[in-house]
ZAKOLMAR-221841 format. One record per atom (N, C-alpha, C): residue in three letters; atom name; x, y, z. Coordinates in steps of 0.001 Angstrom, whole numbers. Example, Ala and Ser with C-alpha at 12.3 -4.5 7.8 and 13.67 -1.06 7.14 Angstrom:
2
  rest  atom       px       py       pz
   Ala     N    13190    -5690     7800
   Ala    CA    12300    -4500     7800
   Ala     C    13200    -3300     7800
   Ser     N    12850    -2250     7080
   Ser    CA    13670    -1060     7140
   Ser     C    12900       30     7870
This chain:
146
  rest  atom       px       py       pz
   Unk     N    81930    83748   105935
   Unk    CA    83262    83953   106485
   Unk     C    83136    84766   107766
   Unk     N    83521    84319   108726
   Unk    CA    83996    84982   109933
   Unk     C    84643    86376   109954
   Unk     N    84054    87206   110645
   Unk    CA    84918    88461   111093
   Unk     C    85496    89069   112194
   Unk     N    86694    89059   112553
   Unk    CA    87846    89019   113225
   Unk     C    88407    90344   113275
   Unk     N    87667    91188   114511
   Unk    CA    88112    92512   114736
   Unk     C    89240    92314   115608
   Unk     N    90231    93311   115097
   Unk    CA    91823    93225   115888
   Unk     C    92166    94834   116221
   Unk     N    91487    95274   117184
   Unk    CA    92499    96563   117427
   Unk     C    94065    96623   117935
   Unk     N    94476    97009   117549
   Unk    CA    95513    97336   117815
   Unk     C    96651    98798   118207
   Unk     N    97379    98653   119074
   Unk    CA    98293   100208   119126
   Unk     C    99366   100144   118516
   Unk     N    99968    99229   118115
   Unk    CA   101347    99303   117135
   Unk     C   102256    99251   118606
   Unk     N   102202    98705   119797
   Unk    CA   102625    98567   121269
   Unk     C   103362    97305   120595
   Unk     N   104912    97082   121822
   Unk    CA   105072    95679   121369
   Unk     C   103815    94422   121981
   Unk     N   102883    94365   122506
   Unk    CA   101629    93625   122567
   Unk     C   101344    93068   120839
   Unk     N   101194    94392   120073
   Unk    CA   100531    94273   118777
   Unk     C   100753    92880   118146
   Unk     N   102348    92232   118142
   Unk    CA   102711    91022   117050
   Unk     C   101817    89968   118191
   Unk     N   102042    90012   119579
   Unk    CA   101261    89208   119850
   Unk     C    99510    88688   119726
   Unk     N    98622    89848   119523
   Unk    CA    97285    89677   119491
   Unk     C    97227    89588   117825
   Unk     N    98161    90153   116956
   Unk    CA    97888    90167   115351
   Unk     C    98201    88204   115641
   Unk     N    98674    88156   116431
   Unk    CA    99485    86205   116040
   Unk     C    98233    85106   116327
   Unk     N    97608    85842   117613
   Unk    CA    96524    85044   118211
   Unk     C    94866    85073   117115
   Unk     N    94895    86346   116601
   Unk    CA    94047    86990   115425
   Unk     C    94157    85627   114414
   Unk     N    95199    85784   113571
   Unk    CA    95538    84715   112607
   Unk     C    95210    83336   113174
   Unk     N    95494    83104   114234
   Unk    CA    95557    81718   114460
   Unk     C    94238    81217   114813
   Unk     N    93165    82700   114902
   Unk    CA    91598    82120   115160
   Unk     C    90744    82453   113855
   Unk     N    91966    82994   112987
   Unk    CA    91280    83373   111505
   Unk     C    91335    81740   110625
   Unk     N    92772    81180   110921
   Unk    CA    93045    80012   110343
   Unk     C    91699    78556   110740
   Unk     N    91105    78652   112327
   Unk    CA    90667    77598   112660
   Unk     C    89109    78729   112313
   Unk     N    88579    79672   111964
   Unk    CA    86943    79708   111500
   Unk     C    87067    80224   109878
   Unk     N    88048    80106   109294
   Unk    CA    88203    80306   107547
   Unk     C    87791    81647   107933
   Unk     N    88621    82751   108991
   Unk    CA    88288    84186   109291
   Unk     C    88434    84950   107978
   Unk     N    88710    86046   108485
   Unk    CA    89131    87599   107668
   Unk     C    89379    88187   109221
   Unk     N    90169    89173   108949
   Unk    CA    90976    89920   109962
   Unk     C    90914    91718   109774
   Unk     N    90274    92288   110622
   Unk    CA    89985    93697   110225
   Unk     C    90648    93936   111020
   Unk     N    92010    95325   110891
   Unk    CA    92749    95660   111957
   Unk     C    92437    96744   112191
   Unk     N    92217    97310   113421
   Unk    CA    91789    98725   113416
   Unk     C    92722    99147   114764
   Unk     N    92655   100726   114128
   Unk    CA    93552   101449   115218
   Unk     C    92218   102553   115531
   Unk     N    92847   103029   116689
   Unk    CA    92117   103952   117572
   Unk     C    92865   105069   117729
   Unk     N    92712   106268   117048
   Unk    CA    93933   107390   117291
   Unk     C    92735   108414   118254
   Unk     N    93669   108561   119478
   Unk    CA    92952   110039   120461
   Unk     C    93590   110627   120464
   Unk     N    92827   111841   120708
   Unk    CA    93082   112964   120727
   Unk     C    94259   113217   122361
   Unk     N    95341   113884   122311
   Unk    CA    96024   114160   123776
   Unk     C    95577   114731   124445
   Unk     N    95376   114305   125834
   Unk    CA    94876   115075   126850
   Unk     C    95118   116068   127261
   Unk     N    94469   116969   127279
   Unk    CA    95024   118343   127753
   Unk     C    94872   118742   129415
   Unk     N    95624   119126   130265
   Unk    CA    95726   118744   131714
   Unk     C    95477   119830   132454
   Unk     N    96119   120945   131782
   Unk    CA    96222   122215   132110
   Unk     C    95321   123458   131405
   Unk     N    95710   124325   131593
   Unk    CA    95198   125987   131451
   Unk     C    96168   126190   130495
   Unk     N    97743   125848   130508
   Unk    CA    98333   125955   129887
   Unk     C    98691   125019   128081
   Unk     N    97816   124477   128163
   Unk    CA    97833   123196   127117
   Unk     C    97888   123461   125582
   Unk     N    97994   122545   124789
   Unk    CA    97767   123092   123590
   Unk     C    96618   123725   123165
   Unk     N    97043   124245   122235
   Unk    CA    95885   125395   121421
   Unk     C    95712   123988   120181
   Unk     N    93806   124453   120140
   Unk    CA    92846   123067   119550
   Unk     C    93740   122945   118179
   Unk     N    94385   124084   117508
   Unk    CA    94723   123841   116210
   Unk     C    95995   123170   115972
   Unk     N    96723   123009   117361
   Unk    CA    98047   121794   117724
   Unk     C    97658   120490   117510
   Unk     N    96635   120253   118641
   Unk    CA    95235   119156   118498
   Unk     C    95117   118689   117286
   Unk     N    94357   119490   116512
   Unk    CA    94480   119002   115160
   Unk     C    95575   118285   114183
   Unk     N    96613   119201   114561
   Unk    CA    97453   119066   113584
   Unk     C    98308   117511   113760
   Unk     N    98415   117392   115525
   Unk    CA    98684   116206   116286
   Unk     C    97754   114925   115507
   Unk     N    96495   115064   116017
   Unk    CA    95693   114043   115078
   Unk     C    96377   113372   113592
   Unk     N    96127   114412   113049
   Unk    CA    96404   114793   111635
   Unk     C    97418   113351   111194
   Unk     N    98957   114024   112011
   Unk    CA   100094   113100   111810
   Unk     C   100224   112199   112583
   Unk     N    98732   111932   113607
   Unk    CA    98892   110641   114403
   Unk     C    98194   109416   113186
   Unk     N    97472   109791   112594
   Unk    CA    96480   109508   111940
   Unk     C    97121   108661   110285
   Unk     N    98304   109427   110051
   Unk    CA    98873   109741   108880
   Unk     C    99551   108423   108726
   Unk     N   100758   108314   110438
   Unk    CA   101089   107560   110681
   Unk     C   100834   106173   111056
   Unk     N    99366   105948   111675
   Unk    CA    99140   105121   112010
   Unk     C    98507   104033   110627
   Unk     N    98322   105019   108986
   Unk    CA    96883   104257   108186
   Unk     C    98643   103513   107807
   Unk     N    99826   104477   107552
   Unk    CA   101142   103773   107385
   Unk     C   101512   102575   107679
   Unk     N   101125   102529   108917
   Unk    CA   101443   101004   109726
   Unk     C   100323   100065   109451
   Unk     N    99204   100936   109358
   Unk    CA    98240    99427   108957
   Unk     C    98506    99155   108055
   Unk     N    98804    99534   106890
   Unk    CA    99037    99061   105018
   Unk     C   100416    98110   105543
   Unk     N   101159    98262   105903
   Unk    CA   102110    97809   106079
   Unk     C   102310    96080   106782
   Unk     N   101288    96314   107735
   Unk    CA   101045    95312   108374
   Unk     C    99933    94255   107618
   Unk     N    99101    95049   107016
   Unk    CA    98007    94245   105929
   Unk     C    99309    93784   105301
   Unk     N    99840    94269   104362
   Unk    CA   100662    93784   103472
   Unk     C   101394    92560   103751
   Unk     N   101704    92320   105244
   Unk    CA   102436    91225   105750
   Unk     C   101667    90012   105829
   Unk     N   100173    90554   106520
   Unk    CA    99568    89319   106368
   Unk     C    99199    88930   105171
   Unk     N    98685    89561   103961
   Unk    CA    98096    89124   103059
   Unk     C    99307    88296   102381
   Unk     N   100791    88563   102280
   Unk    CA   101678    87932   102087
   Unk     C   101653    86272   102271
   Unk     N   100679    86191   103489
   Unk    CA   100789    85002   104507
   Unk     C    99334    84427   104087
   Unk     N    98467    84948   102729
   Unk    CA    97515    84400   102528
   Unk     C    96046    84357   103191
   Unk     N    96290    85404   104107
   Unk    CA    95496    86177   105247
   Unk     C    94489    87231   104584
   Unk     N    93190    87128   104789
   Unk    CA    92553    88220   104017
   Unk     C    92009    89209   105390
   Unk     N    92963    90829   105246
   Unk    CA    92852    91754   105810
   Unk     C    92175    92913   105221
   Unk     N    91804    93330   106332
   Unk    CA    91437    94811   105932
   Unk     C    91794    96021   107277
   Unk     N    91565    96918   106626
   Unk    CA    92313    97731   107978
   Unk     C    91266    98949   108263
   Unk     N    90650    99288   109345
   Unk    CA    90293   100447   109734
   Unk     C    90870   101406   110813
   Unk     N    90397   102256   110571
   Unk    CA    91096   103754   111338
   Unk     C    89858   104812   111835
   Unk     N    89654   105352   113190
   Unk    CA    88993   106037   113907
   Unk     C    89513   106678   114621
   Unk     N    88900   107959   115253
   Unk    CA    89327   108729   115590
   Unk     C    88381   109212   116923
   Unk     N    88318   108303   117579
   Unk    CA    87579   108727   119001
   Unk     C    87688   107654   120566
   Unk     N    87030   107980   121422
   Unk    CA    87689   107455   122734
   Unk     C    87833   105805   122458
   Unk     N    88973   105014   123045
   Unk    CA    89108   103784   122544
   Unk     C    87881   102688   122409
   Unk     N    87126   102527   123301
   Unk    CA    86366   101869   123878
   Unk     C    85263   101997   122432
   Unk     N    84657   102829   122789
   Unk    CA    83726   103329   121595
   Unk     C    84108   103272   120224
   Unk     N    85224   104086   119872
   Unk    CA    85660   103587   118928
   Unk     C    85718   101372   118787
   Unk     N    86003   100644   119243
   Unk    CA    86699    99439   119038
   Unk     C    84670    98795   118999
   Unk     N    84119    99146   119615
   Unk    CA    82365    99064   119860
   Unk     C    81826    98890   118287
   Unk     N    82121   100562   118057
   Unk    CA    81434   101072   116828
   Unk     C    81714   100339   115667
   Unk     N    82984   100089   115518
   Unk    CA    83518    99288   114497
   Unk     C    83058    97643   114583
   Unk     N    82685    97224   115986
   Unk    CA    82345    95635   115682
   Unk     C    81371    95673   115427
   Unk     N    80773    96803   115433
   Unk    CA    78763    96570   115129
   Unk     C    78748    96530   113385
   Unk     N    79880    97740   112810
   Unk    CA    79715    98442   111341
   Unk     C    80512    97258   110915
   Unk     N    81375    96521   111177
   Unk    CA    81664    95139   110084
   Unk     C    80970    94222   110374
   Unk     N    80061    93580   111800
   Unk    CA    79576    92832   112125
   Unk     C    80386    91884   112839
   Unk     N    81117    92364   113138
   Unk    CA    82311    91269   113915
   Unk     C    81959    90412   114576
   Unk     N    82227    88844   114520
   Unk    CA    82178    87627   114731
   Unk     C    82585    87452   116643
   Unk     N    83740    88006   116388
   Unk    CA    85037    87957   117842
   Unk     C    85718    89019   117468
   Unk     N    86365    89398   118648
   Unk    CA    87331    90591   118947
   Unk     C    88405    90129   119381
   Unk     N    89507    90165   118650
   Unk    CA    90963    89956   119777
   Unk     C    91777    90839   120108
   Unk     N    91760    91115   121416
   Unk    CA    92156    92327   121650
   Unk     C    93854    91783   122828
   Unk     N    94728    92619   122968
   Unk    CA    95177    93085   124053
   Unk     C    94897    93079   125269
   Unk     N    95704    92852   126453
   Unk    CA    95458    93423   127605
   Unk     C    97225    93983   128068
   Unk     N    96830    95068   128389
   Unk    CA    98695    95419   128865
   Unk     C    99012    95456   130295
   Unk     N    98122    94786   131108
   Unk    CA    98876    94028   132651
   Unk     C    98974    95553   133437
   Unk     N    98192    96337   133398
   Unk    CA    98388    97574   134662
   Unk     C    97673    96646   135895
   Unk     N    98474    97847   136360
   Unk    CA    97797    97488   137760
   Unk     C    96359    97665   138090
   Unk     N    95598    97553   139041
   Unk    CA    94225    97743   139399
   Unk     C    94349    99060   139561
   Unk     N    94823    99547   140505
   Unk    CA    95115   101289   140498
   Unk     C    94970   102021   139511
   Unk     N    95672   101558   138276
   Unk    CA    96000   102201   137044
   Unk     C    94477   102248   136565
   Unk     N    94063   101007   136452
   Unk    CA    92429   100508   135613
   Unk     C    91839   101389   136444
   Unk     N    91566   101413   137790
   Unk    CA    90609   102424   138690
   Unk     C    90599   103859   137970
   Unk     N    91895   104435   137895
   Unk    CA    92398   106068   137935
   Unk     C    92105   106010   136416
   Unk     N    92237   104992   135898
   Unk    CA    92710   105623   133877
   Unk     C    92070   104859   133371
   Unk     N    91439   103690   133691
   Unk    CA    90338   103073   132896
   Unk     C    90793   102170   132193
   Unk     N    90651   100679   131733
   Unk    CA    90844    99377   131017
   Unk     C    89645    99695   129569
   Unk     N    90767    99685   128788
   Unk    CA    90188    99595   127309
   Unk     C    89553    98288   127154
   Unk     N    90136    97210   127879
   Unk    CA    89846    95513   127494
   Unk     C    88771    95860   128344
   Unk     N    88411    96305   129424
   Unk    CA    87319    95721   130632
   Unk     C    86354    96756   130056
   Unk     N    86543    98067   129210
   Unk    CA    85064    98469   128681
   Unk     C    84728    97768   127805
   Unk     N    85390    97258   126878
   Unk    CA    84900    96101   125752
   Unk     C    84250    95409   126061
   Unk     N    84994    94344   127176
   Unk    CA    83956    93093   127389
   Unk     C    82951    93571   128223
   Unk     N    82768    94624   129186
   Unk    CA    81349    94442   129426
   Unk     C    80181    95112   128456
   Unk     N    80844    95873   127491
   Unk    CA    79884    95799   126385
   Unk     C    79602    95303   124998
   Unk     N    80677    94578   124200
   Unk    CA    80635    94100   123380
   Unk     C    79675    92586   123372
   Unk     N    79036    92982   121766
   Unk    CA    78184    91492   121768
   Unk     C    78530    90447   120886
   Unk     N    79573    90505   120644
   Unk    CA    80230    89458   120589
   Unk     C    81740    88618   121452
   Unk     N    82070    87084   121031
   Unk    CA    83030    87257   121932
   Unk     C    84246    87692   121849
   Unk     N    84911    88208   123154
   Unk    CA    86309    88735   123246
   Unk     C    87339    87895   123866
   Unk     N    88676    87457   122357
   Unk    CA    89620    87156   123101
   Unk     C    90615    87603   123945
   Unk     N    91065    87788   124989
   Unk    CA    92079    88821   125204
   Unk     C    93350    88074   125438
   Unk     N    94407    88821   124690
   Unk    CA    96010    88013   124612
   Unk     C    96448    88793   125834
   Unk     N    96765    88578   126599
   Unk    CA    97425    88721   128222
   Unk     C    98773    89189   127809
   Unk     N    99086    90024   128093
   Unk    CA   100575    90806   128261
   Unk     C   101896    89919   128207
   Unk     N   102878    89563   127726
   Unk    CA   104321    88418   127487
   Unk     C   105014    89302   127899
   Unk     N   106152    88921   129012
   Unk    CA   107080    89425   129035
   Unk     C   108270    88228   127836
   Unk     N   108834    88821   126855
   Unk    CA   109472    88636   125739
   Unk     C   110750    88380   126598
């Protein structure tokens, strides 16, 4: 059976790449691992949070996010979809890496959310560190305006 890494942000993007996920789970008899990526907030200033805010931020980013994956497993498996869900806690890229190596992931379908080049220059493309390092292939669902 095929394995079908899906990160996701719970962004409205998400129903779209979970849709494209399924529909490449249906044509290789997949499985669908959804994983989220929770970071830590940037701290900018001198003035910033104190590490034990940090934490606590994590904590209920973390809390919230395993929420939405059960939730969302639950929908697909409804749909006869065999999911599983993971959760990490480090920079996106690496995180979404680490996880295709530790299930063995087949393909990746990921997101892209349409910034500008500017944006990718200054703040960096989660999709464009993937594909130039991931070894397997990456689909990327292109941004819908709905």
């Amino acid at each position: 059976m095929k394995t079908i890494l899906t990160p996701i942000d719970f962004s409205p993007a998400t129903k779209h790449v979970v849709d494209a996920a399924l529909e490449l789970a249906a044509a290789v008899k997949g499985e669908i691992v959804l994983l989220h990526v929770v970071q830590a907030p940037m701290i900018t200033s001198d003035y910033g949070l104190a590490m034990e805010n940090v934490q606590e931020i994590l904590a209920v980013s973390e809390q919230a996010a395993t929420q939405q994956l059960e939730h969302l497993k639950a929908k697909l498996a409804a749909r006869g979809v065999t999911v599983h869900t993971a959760q990490t806690s480090a920079p996106a890229v690496t995180g979404i890496l680490e996880q295709a190596k530790e299930t063995g992931a087949d393909y990746i379908v990921m997101g892209s959310h349409g910034h500008t080049a500017l944006y990718d220059l200054l703040v960096g493309s989660t999709t464009h560190g993937v594909l130039k390092k991931a070894h397997c292939p990456v689909l990327i669902v292109p941004r819908r305006k709905d």
